[in-house]
ROSE-4610 file (N, C-alpha, C; in Angstrom, 1 decimal, always signed):
// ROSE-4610
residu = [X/X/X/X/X/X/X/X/X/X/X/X/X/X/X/X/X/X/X/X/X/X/X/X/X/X/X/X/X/X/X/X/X/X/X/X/X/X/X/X/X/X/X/X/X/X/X/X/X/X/X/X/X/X/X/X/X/X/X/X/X/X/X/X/X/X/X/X/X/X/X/X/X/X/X/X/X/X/X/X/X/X/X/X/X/X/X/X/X/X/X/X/X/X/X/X/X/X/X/X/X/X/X/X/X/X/X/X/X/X/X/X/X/X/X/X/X/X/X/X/X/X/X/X/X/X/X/X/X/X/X/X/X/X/X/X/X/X/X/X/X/X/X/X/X/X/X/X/X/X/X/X/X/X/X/X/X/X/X/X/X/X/X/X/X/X/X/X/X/X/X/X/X/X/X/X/X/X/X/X/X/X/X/X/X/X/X/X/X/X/X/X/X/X/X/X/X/X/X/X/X/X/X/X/X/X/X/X/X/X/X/X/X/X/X/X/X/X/X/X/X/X/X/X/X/X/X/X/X/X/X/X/X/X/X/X/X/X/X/X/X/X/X/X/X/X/X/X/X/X/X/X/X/X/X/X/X/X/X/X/X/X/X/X/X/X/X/X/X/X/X/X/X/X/X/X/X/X/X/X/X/X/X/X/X/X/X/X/X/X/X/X/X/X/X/X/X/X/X/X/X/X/X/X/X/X/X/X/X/X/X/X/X/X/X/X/X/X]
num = [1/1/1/2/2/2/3/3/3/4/4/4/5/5/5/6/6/6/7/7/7/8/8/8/9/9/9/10/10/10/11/11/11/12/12/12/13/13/13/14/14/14/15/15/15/16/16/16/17/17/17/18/18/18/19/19/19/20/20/20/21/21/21/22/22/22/23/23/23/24/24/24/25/25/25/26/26/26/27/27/27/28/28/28/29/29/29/30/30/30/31/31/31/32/32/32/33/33/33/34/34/34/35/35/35/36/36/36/37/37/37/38/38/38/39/39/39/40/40/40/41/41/41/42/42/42/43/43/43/44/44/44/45/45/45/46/46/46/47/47/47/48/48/48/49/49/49/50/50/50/51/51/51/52/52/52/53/53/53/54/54/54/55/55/55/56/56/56/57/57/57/58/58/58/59/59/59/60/60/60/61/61/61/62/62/62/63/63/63/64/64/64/65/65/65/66/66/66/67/67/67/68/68/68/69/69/69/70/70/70/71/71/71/72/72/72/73/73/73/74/74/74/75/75/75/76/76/76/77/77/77/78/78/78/79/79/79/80/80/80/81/81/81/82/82/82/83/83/83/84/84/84/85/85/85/86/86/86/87/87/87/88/88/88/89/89/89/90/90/90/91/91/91/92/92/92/93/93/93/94/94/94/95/95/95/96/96/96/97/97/97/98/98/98/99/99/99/100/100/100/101/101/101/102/102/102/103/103/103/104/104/104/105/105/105/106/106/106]
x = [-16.0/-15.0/-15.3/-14.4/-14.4/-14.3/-15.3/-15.8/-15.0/-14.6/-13.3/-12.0/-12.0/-10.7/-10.6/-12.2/-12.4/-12.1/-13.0/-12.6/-11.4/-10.3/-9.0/-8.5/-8.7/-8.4/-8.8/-10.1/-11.0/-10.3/-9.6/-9.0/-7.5/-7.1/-5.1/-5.3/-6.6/-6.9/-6.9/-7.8/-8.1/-6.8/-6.1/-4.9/-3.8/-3.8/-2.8/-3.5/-4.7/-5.3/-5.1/-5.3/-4.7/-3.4/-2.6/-1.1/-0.5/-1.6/-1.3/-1.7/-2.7/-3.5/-2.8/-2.0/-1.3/-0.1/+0.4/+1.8/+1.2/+0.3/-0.2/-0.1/-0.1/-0.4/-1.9/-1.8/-3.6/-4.9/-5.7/-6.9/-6.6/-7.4/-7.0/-6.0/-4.5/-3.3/-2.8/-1.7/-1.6/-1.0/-0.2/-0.3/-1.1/-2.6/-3.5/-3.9/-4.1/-4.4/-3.5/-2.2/-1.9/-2.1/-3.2/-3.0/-4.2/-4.6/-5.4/-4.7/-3.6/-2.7/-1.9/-1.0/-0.4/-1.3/-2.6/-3.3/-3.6/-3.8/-4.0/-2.1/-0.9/+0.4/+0.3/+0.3/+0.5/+0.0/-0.8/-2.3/-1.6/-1.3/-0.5/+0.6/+1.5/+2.7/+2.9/+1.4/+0.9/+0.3/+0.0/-0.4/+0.7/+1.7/+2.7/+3.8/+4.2/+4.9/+4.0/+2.6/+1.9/+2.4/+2.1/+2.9/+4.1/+5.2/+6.4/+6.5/+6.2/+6.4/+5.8/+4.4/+4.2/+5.2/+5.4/+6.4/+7.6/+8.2/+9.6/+9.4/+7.9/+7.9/+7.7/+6.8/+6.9/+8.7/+8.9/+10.7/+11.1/+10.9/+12.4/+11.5/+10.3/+9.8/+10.2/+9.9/+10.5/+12.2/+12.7/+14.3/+14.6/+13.8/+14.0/+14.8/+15.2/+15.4/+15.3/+13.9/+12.9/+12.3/+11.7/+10.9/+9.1/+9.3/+7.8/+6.7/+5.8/+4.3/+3.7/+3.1/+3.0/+1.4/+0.5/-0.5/-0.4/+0.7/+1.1/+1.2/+1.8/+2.3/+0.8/-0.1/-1.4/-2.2/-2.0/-2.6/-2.1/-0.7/-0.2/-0.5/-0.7/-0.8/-2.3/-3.3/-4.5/-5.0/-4.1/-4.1/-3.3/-2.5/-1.7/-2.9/-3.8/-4.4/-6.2/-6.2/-7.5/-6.9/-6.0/-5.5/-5.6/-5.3/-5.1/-6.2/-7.3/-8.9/-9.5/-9.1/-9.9/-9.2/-7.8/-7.1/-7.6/-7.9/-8.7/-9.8/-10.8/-12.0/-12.0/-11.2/-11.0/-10.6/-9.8/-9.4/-10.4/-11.5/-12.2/-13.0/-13.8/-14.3/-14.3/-13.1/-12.2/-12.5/-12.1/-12.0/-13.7/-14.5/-15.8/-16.1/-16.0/-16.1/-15.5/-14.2/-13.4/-14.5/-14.8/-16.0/-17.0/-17.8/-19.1/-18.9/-17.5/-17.0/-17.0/-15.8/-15.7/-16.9/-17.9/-19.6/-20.3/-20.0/-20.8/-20.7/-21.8/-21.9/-22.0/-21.2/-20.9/-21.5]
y = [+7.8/+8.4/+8.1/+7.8/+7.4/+8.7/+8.4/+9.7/+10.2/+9.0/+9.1/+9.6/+9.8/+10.1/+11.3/+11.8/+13.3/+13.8/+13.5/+14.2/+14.5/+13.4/+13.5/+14.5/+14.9/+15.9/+17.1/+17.2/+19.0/+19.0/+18.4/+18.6/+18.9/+18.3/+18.7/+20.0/+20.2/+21.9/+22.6/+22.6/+23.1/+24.0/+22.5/+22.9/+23.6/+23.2/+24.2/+25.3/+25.8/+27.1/+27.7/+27.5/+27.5/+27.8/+26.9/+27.9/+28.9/+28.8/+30.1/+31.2/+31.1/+32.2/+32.8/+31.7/+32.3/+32.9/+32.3/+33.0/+34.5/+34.9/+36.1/+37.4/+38.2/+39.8/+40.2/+41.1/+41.3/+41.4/+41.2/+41.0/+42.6/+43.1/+44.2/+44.5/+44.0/+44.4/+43.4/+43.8/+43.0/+41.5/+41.2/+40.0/+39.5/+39.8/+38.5/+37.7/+38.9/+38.7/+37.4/+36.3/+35.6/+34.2/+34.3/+33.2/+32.4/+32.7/+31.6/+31.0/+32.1/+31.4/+30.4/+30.6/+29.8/+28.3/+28.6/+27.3/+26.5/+27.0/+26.4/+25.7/+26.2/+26.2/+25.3/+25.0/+24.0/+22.5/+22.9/+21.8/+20.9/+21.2/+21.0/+20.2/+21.2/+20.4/+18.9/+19.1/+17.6/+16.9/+17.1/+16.2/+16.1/+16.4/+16.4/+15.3/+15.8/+15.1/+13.2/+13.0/+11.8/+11.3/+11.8/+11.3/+10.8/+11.8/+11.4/+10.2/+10.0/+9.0/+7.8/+7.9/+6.2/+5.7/+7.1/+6.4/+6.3/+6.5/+5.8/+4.5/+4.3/+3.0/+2.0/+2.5/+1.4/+1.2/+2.1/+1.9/+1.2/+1.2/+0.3/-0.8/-1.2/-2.6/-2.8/-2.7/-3.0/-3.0/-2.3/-2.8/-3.9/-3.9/-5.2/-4.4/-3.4/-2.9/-2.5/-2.9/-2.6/-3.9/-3.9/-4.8/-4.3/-3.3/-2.9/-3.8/-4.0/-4.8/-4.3/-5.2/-4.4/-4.1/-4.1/-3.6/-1.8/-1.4/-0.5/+0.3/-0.3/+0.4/+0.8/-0.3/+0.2/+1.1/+1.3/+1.9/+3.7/+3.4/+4.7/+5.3/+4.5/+4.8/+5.3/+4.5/+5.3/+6.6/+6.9/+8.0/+9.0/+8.9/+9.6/+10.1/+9.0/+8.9/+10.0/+9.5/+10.2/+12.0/+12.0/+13.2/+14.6/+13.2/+13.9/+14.5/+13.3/+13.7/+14.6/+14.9/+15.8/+17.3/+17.0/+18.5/+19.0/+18.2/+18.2/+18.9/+18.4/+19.0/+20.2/+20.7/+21.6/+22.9/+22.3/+23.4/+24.1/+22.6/+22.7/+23.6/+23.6/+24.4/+25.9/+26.1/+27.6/+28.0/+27.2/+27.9/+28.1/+27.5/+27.6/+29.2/+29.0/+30.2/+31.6/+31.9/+32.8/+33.1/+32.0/+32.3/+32.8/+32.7/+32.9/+34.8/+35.1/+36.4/+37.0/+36.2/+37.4/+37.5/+36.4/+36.9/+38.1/+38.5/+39.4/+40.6/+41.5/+42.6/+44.0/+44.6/+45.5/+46.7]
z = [+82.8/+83.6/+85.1/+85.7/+87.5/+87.8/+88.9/+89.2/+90.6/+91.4/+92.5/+91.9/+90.4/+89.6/+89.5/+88.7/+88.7/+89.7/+90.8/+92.2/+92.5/+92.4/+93.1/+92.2/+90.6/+89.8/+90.2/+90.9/+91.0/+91.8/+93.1/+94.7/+94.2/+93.4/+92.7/+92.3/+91.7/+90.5/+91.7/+92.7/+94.1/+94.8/+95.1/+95.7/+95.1/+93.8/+92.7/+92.9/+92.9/+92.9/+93.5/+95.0/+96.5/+96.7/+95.8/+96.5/+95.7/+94.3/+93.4/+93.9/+94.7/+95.4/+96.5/+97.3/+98.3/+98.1/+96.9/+96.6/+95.9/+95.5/+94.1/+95.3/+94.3/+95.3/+95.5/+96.1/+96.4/+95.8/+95.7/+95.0/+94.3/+93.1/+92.3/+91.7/+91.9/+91.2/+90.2/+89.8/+88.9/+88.9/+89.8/+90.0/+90.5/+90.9/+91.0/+89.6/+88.7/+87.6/+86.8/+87.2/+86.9/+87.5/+88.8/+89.8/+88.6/+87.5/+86.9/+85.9/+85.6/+84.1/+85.3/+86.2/+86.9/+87.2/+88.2/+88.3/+86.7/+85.9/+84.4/+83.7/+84.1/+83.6/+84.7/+86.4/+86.8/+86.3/+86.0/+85.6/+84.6/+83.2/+82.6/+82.8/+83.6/+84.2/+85.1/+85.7/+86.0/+85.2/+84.4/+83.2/+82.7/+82.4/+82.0/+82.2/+83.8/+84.8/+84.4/+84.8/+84.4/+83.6/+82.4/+81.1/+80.8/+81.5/+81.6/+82.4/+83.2/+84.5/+84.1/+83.2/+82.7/+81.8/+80.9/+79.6/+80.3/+81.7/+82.1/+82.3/+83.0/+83.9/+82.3/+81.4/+80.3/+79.6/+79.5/+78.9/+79.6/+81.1/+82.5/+82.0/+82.2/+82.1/+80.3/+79.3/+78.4/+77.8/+78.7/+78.9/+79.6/+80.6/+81.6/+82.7/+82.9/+83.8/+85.5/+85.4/+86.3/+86.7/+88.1/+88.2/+88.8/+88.5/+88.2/+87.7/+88.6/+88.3/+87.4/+86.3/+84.9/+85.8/+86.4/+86.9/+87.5/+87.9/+88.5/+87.4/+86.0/+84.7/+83.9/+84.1/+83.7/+84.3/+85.7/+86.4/+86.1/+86.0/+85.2/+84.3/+83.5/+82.3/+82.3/+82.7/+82.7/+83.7/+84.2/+85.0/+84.2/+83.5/+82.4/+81.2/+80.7/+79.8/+80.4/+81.7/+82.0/+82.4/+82.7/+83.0/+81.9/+81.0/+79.2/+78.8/+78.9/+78.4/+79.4/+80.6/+81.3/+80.9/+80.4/+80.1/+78.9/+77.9/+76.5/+76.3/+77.8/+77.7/+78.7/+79.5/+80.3/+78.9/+78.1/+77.0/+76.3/+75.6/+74.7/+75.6/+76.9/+77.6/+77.8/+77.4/+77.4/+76.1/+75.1/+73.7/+73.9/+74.5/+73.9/+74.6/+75.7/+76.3/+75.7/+75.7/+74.5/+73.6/+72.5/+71.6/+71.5/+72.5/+73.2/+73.2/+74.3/+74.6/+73.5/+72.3/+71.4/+70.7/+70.7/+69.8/+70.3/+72.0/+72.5/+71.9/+71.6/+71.0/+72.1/+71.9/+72.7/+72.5]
């Protein structure tokens, strides 16, 4: 994994965090309590948005529609594809965690 890639990923998570944080209500109420499902629901949606946006640029270049540099389409595409695998292991991370919690004995 390019590690200038992750970065530019932790700094997108950052900043989605950041304006979930500024839009949320005050620390202890109840709408703080969403500024993590929001920064995790944006996260997504940019991984999302990625995905969508390579699979247009491959359709216009396979219609012929486009004159998109098939370098640009790769470059999409693997930023679609690394986005994926860091959302994968961001997940797996969580389910592991959850696990861990519900093992604890109270």
């Amino acid at each position: 994994m390019d590690v200038k890639a992750m970065d530019a990923i932790i700094n997108q998570l950052r900043a989605t965090e950041a304006l979930g944080n500024s839009t949320s209500a005050a620390p202890g109420t109840k709408g703080a309590t969403g500024s993590f499902a929001d920064t995790l629901r944006h996260a997504v949606d940019a991984v999302n948005s990625e995905q969508m946006k390579a699979g247009q640029m491959v359709d216009a270049q396979a219609t012929g529609s486009s004159q998109i540099d098939v370098n640009q389409i790769m470059v999409a595409l693997e930023k679609a594809d690394l986005s994926f695998q860091t959302m994968v292991e961001v997940r797996n991370k969580l389910v592991s965690a959850y696990k861990k919690i519900m093992d604890l004995q109270v």
